[in-house]
C-alpha positions as CSV (number, residue, x, y, z in Angstrom):
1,X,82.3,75.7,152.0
2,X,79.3,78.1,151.7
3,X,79.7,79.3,155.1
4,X,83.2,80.2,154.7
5,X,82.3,82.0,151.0
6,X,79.7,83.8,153.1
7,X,82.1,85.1,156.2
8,X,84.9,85.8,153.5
9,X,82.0,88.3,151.4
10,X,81.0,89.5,155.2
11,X,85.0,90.2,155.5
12,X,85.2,92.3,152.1
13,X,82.0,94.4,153.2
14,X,83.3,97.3,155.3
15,X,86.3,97.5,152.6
16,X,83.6,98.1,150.0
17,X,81.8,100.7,152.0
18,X,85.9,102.4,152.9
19,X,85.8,102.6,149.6
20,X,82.6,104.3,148.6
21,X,82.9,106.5,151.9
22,X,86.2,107.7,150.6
23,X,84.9,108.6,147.6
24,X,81.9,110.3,148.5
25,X,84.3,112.2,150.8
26,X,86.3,113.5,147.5
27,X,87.0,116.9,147.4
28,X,84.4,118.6,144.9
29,X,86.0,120.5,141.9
30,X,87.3,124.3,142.6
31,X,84.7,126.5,140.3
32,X,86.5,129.2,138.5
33,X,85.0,131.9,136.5
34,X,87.5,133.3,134.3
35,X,87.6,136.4,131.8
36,X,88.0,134.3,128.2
37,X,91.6,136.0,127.7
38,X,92.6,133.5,129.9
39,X,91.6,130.6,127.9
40,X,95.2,129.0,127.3
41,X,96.9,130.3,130.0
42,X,94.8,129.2,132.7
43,X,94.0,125.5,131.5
44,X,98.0,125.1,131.5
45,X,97.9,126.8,135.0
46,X,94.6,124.2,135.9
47,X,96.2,120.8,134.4
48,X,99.7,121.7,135.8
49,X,98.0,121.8,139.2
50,X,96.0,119.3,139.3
51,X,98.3,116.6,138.0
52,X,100.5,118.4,141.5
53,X,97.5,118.3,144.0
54,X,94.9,115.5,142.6
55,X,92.6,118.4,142.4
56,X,89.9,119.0,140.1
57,X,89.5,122.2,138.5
58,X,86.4,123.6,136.7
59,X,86.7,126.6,134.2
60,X,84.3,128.2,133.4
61,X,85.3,130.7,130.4
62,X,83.7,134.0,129.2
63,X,82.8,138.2,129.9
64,X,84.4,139.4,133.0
65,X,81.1,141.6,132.8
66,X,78.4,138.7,132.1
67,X,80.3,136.9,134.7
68,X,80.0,139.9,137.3
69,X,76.1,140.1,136.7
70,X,75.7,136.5,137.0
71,X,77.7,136.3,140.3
72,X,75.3,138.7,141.8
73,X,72.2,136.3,140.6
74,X,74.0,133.2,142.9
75,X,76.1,132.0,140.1
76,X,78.0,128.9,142.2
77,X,81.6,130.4,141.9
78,X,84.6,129.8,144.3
79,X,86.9,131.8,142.3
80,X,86.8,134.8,140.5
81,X,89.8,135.9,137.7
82,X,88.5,139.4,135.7
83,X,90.2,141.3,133.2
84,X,88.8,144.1,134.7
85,X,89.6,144.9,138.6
86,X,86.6,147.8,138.7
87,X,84.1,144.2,138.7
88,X,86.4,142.5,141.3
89,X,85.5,145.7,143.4
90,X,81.6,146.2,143.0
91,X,81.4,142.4,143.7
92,X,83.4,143.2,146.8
93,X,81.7,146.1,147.5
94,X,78.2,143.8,146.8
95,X,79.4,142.4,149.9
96,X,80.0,139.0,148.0
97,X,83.6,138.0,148.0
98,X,85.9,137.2,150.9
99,X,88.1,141.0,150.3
100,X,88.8,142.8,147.9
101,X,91.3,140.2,145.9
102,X,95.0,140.1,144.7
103,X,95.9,142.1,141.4
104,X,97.4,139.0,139.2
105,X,98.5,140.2,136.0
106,X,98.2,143.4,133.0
107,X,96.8,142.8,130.1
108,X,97.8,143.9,126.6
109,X,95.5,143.9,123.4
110,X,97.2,143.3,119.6
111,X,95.4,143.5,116.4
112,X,95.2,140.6,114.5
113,X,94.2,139.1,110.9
114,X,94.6,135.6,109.0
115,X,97.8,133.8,108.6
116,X,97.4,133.9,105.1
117,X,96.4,137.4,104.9
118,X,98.5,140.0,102.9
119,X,97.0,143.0,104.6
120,X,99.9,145.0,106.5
121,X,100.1,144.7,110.4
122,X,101.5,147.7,112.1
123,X,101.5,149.1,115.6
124,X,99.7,152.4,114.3
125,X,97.2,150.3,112.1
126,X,97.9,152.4,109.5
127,X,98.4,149.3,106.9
128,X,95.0,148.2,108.0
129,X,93.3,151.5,107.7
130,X,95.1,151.7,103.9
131,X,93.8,148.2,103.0
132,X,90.1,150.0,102.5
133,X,87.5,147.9,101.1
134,X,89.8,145.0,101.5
135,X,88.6,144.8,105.4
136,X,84.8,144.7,105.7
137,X,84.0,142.9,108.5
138,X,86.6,143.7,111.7
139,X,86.2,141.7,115.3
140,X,86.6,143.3,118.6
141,X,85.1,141.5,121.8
142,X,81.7,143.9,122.7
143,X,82.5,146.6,125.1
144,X,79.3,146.8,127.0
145,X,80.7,144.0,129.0
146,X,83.7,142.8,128.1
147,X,87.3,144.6,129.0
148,X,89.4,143.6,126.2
149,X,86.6,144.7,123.6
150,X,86.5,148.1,125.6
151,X,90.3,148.6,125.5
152,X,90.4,147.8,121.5
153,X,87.0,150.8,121.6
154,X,90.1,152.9,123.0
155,X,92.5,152.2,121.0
156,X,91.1,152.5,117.9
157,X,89.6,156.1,119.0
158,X,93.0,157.4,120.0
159,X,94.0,156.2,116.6
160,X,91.5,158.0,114.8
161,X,90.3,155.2,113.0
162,X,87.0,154.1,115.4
163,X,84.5,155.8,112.3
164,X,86.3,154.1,110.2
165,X,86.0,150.4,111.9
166,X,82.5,150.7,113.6
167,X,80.1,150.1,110.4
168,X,82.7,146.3,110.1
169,X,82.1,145.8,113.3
170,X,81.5,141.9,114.1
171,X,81.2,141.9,118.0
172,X,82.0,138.9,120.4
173,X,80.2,138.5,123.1
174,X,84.0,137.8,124.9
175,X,87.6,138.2,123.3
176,X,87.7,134.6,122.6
177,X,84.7,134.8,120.6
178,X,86.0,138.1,118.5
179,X,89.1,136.0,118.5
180,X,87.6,132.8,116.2
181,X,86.2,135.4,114.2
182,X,89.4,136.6,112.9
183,X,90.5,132.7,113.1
184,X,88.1,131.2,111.4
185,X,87.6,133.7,108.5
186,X,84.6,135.7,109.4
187,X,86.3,138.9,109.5
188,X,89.5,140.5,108.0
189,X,91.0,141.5,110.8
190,X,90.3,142.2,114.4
191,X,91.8,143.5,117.7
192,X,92.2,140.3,120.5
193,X,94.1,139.5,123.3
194,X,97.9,139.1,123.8
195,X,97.4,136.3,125.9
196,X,95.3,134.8,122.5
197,X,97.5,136.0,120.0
198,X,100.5,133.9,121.2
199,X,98.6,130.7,121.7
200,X,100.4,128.3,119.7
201,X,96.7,127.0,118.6
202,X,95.7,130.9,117.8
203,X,99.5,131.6,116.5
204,X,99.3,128.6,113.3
205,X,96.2,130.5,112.0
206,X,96.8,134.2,112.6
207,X,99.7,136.7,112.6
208,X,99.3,139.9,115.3
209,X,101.4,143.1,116.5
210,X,101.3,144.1,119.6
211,X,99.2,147.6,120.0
212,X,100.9,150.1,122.9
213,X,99.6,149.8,126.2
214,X,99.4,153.9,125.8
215,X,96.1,153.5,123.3
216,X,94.1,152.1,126.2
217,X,93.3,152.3,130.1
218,X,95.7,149.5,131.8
219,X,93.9,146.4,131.9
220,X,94.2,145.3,135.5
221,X,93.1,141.5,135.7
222,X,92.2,141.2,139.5
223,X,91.0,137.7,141.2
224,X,89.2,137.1,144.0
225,X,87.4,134.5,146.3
226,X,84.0,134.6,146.9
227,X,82.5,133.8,150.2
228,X,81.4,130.3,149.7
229,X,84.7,129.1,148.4
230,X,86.3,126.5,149.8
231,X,89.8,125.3,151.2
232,X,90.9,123.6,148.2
233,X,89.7,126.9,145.8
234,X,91.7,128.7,148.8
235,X,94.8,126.7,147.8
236,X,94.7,127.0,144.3
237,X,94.3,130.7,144.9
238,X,97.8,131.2,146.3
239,X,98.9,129.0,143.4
240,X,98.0,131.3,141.3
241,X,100.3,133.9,143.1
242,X,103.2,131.8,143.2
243,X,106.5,132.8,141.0
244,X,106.0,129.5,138.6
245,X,102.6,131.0,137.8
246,X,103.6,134.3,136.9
247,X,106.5,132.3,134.4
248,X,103.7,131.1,132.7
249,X,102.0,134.3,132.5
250,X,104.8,136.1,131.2
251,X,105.0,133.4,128.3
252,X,101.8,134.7,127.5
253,X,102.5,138.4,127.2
254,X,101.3,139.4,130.4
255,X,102.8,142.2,132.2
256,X,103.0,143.2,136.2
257,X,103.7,146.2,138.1
């Protein structure tokens, strides 16, 4: 009897090691470095695939520019989504991606203030700008290094009303950040991302108009592959390109050429 309980555990063995083989062999997670404007969008996009594929996917959230700096110090990306295709291009030209990447969506910027809020949203800001004292603190991302916090800078000059805004500044150091702000009751009002704005968890706590894409230089959100990255980040790459992608990203006030 204890020989046979020995051959039977001998018999189980190489399953055991099958099984720790096979999962040493798993596929490691495709690293994404996303601008924040993304936030929603892309962790639909993420869990939709991976519940298709098996595939892990690891977001990592923030400034397209932070992001572009750190890529150049060996930050371990596979993937690269910006909100600006000008950092795509210096990484490319950095000699650090696989090409110069696919344009996947435009952005669009809205101005935004509490649900509660009774100050008047309009697409000239004019009800803001009348509202006075009312607004003292007013949230833009910061646009040293991020796109969507250089696009509400725009704006708000061709408006006339950036002497106005810049002493209530409250800067984020991404759009999602600026975004809370507004959200959370730190500021009055604020300029954020479409994308953000119609987030049903950003929509229950804020009300936003959408600001023309004439006030600002087109935000042109580029991805790309860096040279490292591997088949699976490949994969979910094209993915991203696909028709059923771009549904999604339409549902989120993104635009395309």
């Amino acid at each position: 009897m204890l020989k046979r309980s020995f051959l039977g555990a001998i018999a189980t063995a190489p399953v055991a090691l099958a099984g720790l083989i096979h999962a040493e062999a798993a596929p490691a997670p495709v690293r994404v470095a996303a601008a924040s404007d993304l936030k929603f969008v892309l962790t639909e996009l993420a869990q939709r695939y991976q519940n298709e594929t098996g595939q892990r996917i690891e977001l990592n959230l923030g400034s397209s520019g932070q992001f572009t700096q750190q890529i150049r110090q060996g930050l371990p990306v596979d993937l690269f989504m910006a909100a600006d295709e000008d950092l795509v291009f210096q990484l490319a030209d950095a000699g650090l991606t696989r090409d110069r990447g696919v344009l996947y969506a435009l952005g669009r910027i809205a101005a935004v203030v509490p649900a509660a809020s009774s100050l008047t949203l309009d697409p000239a800001l004019r009800g803001l700008r009348d509202a006075g004292s009312a607004i003292s603190h007013f949230a833009i991302a910061n646009p040293q290094h991020a796109p969507y916090g250089r696009a509400a800078r725009q704006a708000l000059e061709r408006l006339g009303l950036w002497p106005w805004v810049e002493p209530k500044l409250v800067l984020g150091e991404n759009i999602a950040q600026a975004t809370q702000f507004v959200t959370g009751g730190a500021a009055q009002a604020g300029i954020t991302a479409l994308s953000l704005a119609l987030a049903p968890e950003v929509a229950r706590l804020a009300r936003h108009v959408v600001l023309p894409a004439s006030l600002h230089a087109p935000l042109r959100q580029r991805m790309v592959l860096l040279k490292s990255a591997s088949a699976q980040a490949a994969d979910f790459y094209q993915f991203l390109q696909t028709l059923a992608t771009r549904t999604v990203l339409r549902r989120f006030g993104f635009d395309f050429e």
